[in-house]
N, CA, C and O atoms as a GROMACS GRO file, in nm:
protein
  276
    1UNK      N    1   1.014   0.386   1.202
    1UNK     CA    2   0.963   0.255   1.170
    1UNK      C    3   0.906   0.259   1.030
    1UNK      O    4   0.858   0.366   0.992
    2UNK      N    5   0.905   0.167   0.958
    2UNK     CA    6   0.865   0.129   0.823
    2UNK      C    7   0.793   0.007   0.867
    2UNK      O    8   0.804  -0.064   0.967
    3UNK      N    9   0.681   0.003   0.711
    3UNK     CA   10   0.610  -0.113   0.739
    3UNK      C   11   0.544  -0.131   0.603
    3UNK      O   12   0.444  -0.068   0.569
    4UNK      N   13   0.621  -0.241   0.513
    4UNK     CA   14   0.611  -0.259   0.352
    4UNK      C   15   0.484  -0.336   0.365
    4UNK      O   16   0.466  -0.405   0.465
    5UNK      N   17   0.385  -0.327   0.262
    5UNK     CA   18   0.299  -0.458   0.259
    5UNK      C   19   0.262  -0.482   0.096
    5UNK      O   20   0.174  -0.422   0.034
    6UNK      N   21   0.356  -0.588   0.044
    6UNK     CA   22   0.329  -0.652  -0.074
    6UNK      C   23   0.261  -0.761  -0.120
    6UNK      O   24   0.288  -0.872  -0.074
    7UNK      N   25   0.158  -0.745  -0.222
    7UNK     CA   26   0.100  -0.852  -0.236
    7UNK      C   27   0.102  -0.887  -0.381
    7UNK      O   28   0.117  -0.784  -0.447
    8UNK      N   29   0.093  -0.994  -0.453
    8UNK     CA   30   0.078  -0.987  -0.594
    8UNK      C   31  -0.087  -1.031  -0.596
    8UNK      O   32  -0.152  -1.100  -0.516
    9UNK      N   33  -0.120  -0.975  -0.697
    9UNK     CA   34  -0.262  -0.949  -0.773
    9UNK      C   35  -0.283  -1.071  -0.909
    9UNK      O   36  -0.384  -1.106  -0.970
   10UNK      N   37  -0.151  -1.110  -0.917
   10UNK     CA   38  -0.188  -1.190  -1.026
   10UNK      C   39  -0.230  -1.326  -1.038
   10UNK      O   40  -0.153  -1.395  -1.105
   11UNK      N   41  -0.351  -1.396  -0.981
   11UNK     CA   42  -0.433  -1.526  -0.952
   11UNK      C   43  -0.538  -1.516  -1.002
   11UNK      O   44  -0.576  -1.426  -1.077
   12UNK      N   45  -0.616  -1.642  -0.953
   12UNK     CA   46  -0.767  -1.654  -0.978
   12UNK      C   47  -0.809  -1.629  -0.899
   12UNK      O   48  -0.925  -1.603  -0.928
   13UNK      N   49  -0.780  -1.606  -0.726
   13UNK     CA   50  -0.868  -1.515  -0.623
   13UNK      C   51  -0.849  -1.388  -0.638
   13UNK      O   52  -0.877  -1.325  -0.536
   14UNK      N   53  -0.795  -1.297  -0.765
   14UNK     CA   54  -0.807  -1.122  -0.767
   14UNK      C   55  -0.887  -1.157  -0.898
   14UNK      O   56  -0.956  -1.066  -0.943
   15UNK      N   57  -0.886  -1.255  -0.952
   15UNK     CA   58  -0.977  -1.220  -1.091
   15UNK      C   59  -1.129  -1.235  -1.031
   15UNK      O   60  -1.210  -1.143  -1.041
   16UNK      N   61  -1.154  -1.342  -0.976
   16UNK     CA   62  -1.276  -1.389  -0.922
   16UNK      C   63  -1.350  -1.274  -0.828
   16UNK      O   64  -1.472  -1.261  -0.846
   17UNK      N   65  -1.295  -1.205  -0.746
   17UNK     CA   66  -1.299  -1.097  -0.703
   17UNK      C   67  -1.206  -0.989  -0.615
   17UNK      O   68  -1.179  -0.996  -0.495
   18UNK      N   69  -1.154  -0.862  -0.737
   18UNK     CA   70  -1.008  -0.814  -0.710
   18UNK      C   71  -1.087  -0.761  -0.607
   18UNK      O   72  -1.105  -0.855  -0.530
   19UNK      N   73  -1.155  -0.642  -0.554
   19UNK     CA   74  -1.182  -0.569  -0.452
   19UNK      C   75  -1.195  -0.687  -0.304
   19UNK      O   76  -1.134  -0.683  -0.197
   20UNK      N   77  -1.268  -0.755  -0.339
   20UNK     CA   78  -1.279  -0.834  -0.182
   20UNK      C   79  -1.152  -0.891  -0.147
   20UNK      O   80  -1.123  -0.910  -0.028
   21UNK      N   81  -1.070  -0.922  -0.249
   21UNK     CA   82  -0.957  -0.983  -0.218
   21UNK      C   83  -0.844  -0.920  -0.161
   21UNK      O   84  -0.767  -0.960  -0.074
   22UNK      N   85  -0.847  -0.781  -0.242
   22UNK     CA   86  -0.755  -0.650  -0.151
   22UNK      C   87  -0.779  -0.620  -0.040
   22UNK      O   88  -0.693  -0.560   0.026
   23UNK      N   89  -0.893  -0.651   0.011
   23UNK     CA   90  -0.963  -0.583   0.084
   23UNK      C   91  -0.901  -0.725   0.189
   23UNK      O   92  -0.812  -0.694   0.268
   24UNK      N   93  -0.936  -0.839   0.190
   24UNK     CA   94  -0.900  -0.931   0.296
   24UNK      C   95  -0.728  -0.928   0.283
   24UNK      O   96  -0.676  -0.942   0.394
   25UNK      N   97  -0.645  -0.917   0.190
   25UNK     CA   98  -0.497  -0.872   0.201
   25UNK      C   99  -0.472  -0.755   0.343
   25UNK      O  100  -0.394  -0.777   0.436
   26UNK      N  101  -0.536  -0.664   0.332
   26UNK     CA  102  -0.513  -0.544   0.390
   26UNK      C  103  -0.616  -0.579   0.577
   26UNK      O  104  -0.627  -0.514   0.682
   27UNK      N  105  -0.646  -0.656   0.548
   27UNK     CA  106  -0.732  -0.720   0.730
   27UNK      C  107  -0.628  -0.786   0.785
   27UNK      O  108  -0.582  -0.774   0.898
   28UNK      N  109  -0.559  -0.924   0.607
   28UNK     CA  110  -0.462  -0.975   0.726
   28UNK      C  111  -0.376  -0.933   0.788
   28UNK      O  112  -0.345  -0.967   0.902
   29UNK      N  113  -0.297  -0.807   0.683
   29UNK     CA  114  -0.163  -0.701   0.688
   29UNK      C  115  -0.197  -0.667   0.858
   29UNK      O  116  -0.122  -0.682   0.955
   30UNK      N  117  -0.301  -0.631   0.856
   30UNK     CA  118  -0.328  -0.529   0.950
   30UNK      C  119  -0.338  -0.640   1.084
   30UNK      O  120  -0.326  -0.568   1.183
   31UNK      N  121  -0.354  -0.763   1.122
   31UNK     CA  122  -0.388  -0.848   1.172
   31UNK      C  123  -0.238  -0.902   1.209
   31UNK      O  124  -0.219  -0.986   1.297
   32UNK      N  125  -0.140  -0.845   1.133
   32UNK     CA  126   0.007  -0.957   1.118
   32UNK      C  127   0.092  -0.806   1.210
   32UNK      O  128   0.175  -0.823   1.299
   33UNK      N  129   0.050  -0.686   1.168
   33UNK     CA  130   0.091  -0.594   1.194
   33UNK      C  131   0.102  -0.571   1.344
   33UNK      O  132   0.205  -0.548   1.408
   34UNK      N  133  -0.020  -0.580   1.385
   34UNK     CA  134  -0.045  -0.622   1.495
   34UNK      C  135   0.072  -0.710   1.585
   34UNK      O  136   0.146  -0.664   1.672
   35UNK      N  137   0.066  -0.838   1.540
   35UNK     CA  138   0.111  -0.919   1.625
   35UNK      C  139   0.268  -0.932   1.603
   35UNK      O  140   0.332  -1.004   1.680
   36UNK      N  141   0.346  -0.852   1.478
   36UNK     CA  142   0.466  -0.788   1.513
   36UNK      C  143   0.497  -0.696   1.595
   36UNK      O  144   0.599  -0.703   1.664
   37UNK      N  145   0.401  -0.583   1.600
   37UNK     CA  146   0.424  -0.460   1.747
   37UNK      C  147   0.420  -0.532   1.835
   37UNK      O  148   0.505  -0.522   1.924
   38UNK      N  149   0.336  -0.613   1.840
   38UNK     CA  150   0.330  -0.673   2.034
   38UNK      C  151   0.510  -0.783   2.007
   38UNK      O  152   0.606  -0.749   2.075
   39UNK      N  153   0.523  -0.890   1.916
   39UNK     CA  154   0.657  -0.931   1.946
   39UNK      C  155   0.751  -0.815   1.936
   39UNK      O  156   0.859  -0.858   1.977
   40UNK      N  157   0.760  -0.741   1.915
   40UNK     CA  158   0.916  -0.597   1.951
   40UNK      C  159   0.996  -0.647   2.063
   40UNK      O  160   1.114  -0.679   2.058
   41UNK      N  161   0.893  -0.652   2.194
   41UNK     CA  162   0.991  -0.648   2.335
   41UNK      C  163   1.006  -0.794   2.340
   41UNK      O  164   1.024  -0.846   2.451
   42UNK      N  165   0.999  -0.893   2.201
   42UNK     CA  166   1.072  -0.975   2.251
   42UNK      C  167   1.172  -1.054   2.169
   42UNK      O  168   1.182  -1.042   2.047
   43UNK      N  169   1.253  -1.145   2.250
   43UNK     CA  170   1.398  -1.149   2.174
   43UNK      C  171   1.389  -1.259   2.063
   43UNK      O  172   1.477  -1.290   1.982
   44UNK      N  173   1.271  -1.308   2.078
   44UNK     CA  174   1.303  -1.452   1.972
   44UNK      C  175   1.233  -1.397   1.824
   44UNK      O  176   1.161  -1.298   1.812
   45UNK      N  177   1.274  -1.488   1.722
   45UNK     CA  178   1.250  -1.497   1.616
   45UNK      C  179   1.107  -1.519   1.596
   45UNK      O  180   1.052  -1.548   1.702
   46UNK      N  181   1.027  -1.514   1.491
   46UNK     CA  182   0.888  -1.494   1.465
   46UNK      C  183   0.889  -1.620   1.367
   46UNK      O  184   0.981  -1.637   1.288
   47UNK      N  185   0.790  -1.698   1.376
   47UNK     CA  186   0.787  -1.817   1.268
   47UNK      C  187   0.760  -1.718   1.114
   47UNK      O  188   0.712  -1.607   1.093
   48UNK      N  189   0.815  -1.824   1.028
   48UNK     CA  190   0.847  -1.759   0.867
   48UNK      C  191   0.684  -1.696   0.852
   48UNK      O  192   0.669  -1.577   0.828
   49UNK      N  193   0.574  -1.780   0.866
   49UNK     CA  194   0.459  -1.789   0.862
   49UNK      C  195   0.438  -1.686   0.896
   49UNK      O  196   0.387  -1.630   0.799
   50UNK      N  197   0.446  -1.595   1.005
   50UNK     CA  198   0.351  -1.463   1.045
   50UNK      C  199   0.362  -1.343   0.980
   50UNK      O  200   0.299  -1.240   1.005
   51UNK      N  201   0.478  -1.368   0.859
   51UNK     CA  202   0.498  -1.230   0.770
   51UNK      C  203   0.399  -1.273   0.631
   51UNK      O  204   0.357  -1.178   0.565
   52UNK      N  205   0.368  -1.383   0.597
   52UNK     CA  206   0.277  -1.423   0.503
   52UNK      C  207   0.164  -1.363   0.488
   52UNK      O  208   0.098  -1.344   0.591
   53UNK      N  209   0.105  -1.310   0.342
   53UNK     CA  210  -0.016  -1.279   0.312
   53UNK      C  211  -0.117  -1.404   0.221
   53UNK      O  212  -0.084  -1.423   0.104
   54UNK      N  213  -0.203  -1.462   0.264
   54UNK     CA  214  -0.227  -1.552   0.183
   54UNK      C  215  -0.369  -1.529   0.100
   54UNK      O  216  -0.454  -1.463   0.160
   55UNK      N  217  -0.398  -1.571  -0.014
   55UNK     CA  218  -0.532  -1.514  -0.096
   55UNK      C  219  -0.654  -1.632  -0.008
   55UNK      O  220  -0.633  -1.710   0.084
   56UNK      N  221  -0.751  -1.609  -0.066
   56UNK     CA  222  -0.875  -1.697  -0.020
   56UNK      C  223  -0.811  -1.827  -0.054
   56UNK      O  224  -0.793  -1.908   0.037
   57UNK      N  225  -0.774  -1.856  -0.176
   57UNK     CA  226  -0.745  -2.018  -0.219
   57UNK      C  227  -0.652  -2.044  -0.140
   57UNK      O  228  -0.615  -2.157  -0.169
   58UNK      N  229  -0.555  -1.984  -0.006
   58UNK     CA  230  -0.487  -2.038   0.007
   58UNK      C  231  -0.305  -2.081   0.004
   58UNK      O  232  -0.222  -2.146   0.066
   59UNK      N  233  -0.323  -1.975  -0.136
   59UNK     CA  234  -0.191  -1.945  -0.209
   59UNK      C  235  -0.112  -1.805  -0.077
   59UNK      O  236  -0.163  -1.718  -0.006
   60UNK      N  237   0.042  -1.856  -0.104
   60UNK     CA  238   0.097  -1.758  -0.051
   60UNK      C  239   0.094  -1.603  -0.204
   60UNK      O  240   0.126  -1.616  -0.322
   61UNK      N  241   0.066  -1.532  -0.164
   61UNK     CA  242   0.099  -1.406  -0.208
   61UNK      C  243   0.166  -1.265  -0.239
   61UNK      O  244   0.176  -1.190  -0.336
   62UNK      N  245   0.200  -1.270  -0.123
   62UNK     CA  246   0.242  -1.146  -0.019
   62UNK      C  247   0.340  -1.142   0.115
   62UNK      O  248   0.337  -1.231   0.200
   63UNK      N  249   0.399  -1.064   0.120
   63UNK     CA  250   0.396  -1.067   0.296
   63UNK      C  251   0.393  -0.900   0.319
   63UNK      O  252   0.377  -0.804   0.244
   64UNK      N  253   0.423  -0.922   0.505
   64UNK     CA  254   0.416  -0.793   0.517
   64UNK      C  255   0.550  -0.736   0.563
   64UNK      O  256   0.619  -0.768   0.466
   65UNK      N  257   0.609  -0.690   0.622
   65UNK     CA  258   0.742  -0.631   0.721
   65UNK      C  259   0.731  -0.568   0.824
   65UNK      O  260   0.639  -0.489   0.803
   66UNK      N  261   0.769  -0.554   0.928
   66UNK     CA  262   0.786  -0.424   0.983
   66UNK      C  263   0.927  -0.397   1.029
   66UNK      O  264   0.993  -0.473   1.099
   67UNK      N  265   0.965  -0.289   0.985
   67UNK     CA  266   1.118  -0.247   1.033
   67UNK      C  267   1.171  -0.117   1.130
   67UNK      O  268   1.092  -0.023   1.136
   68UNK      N  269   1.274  -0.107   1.192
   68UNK     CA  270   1.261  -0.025   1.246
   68UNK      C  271   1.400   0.074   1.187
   68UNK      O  272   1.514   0.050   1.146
   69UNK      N  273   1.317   0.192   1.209
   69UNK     CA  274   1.436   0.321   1.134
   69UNK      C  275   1.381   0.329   0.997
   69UNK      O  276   1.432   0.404   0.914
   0.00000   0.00000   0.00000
């Protein structure tokens, strides 16, 4: 299993504050991560939305993946 988590850094919520902002990137990762292991055993598709990382303002950013192999 693999499990990418990209985010871009380049806004006004990493300037305003980069550490808190990595830091809530890596809660949601971990929060999205989550709720891909539990969908595995099942057959349907995942809304576009649950791979999204979004900053405080709101902005999409990021997402995460999880793959298998």
């Amino acid at each position: 299993m693999k499990i990418l988590i990209e985010f871009d850094c380049n806004n006004a919520a990493f300037t305003d504050d980069f550490h808190g902002e990595v830091a809530s990137m890596l809660v949601q990762a971990n929060h999205k991560i989550r709720e891909a292991m539990e969908r595995r055993s099942c057959a349907c598709d995942p809304p576009e939305s649950s791979n999204r990382l979004l900053d405080t303002n709101g902005n999409t950013v990021g997402k995460i993946e999880v793959k298998d192999g």
